[in-house]
Residue frames as a rotation matrix with the C-alpha (Angstrom) as fourth column:
UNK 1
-0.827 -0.561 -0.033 86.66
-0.148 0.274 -0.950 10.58
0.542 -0.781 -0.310 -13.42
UNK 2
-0.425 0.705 0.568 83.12
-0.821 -0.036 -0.570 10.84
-0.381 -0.708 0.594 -11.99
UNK 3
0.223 0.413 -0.883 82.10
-0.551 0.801 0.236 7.83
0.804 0.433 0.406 -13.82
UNK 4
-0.147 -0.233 -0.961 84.11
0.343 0.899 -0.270 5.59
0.928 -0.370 -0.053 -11.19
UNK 5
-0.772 0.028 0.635 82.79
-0.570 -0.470 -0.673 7.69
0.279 -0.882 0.379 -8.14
UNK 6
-0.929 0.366 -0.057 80.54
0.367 0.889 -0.272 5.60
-0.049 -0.274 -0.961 -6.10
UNK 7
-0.524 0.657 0.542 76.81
-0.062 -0.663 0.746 6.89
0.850 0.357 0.388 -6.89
UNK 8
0.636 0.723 0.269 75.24
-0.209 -0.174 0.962 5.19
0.743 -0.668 0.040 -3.66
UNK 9
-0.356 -0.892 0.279 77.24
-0.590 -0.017 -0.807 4.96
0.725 -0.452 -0.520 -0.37
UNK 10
0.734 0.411 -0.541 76.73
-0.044 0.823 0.566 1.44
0.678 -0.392 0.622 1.09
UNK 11
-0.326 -0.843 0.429 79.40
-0.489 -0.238 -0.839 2.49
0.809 -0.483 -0.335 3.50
UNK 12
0.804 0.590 -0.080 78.87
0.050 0.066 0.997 1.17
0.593 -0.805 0.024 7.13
UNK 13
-0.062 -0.866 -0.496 82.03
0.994 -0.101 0.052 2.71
-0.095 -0.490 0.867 8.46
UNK 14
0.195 0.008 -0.981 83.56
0.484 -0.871 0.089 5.83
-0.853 -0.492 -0.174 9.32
UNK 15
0.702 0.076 0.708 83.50
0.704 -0.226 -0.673 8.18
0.109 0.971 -0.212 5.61
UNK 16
0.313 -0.040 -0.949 85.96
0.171 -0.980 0.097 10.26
-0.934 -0.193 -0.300 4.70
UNK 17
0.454 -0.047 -0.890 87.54
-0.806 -0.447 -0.387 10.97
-0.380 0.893 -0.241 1.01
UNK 18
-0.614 -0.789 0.028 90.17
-0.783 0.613 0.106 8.25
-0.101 0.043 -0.994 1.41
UNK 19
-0.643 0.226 0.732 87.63
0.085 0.971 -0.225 5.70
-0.761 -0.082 -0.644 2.33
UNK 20
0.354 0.894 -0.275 85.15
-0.282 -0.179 -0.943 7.12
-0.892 0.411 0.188 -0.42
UNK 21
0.315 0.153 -0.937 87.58
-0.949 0.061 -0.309 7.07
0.010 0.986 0.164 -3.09
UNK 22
-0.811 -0.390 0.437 88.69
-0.445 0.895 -0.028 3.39
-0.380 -0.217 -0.899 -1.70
UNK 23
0.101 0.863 0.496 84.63
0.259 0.458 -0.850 2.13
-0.961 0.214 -0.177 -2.47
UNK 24
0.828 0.379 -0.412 84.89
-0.383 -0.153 -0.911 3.57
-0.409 0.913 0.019 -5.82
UNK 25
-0.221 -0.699 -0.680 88.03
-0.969 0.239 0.069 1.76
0.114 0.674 -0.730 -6.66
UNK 26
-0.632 0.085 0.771 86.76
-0.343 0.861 -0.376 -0.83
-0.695 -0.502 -0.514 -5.23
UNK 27
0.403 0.906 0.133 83.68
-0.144 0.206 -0.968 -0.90
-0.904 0.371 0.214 -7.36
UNK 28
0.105 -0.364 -0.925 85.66
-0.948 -0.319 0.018 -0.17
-0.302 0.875 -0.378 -10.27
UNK 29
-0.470 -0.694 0.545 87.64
-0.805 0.591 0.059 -3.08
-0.363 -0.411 -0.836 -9.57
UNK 30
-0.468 0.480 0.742 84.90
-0.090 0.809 -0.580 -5.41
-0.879 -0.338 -0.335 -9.61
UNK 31
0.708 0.676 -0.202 83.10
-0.049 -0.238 -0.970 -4.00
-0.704 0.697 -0.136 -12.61
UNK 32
0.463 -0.650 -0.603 86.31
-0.875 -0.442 -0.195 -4.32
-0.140 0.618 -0.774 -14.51
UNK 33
0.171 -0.557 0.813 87.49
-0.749 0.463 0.475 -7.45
-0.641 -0.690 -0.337 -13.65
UNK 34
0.487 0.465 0.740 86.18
0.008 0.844 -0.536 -9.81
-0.873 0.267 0.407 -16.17
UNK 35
0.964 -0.201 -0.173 87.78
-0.237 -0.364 -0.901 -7.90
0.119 0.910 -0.398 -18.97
UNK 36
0.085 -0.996 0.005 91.09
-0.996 -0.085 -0.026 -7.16
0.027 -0.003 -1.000 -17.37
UNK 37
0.050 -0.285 0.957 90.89
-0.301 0.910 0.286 -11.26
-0.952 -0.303 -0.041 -16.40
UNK 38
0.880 0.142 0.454 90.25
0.382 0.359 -0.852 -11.93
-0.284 0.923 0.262 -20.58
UNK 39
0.961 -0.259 0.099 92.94
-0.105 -0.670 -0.735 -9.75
0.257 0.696 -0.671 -21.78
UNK 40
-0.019 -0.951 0.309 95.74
-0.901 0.150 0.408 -11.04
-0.434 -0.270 -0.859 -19.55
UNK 41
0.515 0.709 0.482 94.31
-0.224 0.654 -0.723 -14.12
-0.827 0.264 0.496 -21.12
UNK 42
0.982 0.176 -0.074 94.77
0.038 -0.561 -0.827 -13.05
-0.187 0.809 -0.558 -24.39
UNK 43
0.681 -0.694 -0.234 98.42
-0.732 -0.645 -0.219 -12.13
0.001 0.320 -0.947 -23.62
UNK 44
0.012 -0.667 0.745 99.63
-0.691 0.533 0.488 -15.03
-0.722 -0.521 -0.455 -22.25
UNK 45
0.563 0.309 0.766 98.28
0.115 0.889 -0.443 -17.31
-0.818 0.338 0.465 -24.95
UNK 46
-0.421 -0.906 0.032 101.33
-0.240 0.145 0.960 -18.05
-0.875 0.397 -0.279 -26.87
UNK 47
-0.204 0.226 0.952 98.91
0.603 0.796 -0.060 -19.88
-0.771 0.562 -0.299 -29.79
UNK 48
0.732 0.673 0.104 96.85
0.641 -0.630 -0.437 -16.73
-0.228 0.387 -0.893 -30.85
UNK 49
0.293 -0.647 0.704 98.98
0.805 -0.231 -0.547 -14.36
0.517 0.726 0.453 -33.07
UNK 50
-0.479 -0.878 0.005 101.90
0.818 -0.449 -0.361 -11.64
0.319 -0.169 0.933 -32.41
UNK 51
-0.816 0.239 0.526 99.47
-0.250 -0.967 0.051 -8.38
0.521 -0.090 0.849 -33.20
UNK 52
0.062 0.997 0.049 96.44
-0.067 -0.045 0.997 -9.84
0.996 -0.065 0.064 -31.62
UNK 53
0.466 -0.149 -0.872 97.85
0.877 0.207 0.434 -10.18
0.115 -0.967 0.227 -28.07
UNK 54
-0.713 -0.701 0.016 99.67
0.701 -0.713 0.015 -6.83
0.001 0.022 1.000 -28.79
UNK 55
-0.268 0.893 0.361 96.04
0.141 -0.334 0.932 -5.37
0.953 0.300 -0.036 -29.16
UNK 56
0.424 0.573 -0.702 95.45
0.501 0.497 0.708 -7.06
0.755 -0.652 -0.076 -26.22
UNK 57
-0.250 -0.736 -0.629 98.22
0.961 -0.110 -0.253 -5.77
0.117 -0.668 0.735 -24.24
UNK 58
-0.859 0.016 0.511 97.46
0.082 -0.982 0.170 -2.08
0.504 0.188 0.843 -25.59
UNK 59
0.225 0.920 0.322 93.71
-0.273 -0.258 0.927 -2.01
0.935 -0.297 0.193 -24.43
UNK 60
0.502 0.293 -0.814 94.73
0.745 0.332 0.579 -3.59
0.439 -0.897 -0.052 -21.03
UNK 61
-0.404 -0.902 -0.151 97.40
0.902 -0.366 -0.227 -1.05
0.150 -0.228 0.962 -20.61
UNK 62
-0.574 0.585 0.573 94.94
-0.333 -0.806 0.488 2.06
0.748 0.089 0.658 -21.65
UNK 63
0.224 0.916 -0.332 92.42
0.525 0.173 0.833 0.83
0.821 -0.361 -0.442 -18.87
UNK 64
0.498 -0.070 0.864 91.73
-0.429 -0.886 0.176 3.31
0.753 -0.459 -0.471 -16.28
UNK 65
-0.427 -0.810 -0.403 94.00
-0.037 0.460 -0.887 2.52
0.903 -0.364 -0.226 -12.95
UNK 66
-0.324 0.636 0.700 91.19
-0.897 0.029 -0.441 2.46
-0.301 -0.771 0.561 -10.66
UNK 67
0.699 0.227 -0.678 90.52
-0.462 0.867 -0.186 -1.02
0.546 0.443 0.711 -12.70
UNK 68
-0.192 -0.745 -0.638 93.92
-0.166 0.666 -0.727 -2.54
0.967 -0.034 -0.252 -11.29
UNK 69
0.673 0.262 -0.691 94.09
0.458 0.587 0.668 -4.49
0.581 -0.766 0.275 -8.14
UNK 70
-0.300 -0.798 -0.522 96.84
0.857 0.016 -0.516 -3.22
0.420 -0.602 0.679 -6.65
UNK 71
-0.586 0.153 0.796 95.11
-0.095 -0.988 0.120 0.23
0.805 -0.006 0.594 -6.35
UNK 72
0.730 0.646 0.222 92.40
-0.184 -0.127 0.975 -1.04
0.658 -0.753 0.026 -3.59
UNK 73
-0.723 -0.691 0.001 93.97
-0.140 0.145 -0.979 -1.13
0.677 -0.708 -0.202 0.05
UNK 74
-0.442 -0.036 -0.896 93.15
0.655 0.670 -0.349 -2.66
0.613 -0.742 -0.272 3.10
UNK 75
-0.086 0.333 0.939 90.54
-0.420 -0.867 0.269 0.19
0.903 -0.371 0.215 5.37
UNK 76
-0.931 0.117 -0.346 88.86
0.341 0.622 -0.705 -0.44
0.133 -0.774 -0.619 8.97
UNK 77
0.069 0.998 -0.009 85.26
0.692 -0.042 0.721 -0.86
0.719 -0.056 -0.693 8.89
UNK 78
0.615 0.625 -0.481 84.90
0.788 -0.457 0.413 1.51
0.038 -0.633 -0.773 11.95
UNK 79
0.434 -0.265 -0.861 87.52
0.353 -0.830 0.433 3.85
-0.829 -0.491 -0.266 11.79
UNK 80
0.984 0.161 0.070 88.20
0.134 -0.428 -0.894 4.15
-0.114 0.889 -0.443 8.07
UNK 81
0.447 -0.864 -0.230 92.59
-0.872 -0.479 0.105 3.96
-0.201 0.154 -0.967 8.61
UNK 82
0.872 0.080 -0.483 94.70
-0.448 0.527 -0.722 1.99
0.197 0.846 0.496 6.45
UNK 83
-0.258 -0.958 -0.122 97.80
-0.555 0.250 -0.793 0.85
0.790 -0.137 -0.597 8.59
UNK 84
-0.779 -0.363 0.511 97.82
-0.605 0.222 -0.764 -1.59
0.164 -0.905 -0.393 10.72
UNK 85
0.165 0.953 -0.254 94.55
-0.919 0.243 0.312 -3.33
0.359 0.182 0.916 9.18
UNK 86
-0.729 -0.255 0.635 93.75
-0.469 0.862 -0.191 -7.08
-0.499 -0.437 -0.748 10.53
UNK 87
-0.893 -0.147 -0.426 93.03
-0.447 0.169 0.878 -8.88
-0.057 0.975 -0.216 7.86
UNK 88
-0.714 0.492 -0.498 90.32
0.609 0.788 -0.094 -11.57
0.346 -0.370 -0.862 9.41
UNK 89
-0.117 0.778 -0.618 88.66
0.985 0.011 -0.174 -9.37
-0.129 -0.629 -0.767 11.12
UNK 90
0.146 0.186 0.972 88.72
0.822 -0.569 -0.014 -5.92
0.550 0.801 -0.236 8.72
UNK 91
0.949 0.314 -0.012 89.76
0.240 -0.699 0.673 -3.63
0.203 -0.642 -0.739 11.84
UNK 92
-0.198 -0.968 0.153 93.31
-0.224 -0.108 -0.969 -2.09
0.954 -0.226 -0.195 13.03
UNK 93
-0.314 -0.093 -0.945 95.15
0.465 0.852 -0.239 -3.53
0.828 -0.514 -0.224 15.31
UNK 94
-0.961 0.214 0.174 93.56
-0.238 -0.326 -0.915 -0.69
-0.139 -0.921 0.364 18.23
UNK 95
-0.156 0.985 0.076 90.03
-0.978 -0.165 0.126 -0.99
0.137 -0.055 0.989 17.62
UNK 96
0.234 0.556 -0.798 90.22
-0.199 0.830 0.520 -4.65
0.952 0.037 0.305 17.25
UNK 97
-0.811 -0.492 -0.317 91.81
0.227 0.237 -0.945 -4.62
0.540 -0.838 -0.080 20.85
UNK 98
-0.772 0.570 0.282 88.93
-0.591 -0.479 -0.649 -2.59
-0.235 -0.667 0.707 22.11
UNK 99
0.332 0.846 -0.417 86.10
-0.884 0.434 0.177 -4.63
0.330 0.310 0.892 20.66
UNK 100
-0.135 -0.046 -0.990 87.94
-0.018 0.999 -0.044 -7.84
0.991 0.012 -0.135 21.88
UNK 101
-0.798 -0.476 -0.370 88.43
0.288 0.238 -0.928 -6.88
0.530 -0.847 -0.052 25.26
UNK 102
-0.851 0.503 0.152 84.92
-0.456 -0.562 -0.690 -5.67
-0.262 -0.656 0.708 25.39
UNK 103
-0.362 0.531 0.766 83.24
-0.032 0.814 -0.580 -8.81
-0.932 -0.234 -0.278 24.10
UNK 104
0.252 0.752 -0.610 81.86
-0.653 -0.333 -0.681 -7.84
-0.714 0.569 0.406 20.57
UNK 105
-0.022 -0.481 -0.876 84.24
-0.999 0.034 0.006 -10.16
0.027 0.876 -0.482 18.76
UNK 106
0.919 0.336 0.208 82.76
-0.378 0.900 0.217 -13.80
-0.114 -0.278 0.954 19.13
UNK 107
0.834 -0.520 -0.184 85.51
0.482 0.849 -0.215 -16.57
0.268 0.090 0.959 19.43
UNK 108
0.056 -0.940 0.336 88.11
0.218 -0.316 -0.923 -13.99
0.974 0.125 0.188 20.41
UNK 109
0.865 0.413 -0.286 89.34
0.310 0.008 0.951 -13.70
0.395 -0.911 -0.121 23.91
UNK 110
0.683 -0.595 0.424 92.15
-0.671 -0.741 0.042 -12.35
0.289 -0.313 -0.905 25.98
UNK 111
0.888 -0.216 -0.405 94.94
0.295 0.945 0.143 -14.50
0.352 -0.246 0.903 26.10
UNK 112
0.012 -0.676 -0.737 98.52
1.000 -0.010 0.026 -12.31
-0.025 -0.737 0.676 27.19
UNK 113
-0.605 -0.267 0.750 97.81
0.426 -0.904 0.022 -8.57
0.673 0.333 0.661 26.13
């Protein structure tokens, strides 16, 4: 399990465990990708025999689940919580209120809130 812990913390948000073990799936993620992106490959291709895509299937299945996509979630850069995330602009939906309404967010402005 410490293999997929992050070793350097290029964080520039608020840390706590959640968001730490979010960077290391994250990394995972990336570092994994190419394989997991061959091997669905692999399965789908209808040309390439029965047991060799069954191989395939088996080794994608055994990869660790910090590899899968579905495992990373949405944080905020400044406060590090995972509901309520705005996508565009990587913040929930209070913090981006405060930063808009205090100017930090170029192009964004106050229009009925």
């Amino acid at each position: 399990m410490s293999m997929f812990r992050a070793k350097k913390f290029d964080l520039g948000c608020f840390t706590n465990v959640r968001t730490l073990r979010d960077h290391s799936k994250r990394k995972a993620f990336e570092a994994a990708e190419p394989e997991r992106q061959a091997l669905r490959y692999i399965i789908r291709n209808t040309t390439l025999p029965a047991r060799t895509r069954a191989m395939a299937q088996l080794q994608l299945a055994q990869m660790h689940c910090y590899t899968r996509p579905t495992q990373i979630r949405n944080r905020c850069i400044l406060g590090g919580k995972s509901r309520g995330v705005l996508r565009d602009f990587k913040m929930t939906r209070y913090m981006f209120r405060l930063n808009a309404l205090a100017g930090n967010l170029p192009g964004v402005k106050k229009a009925s809130w």
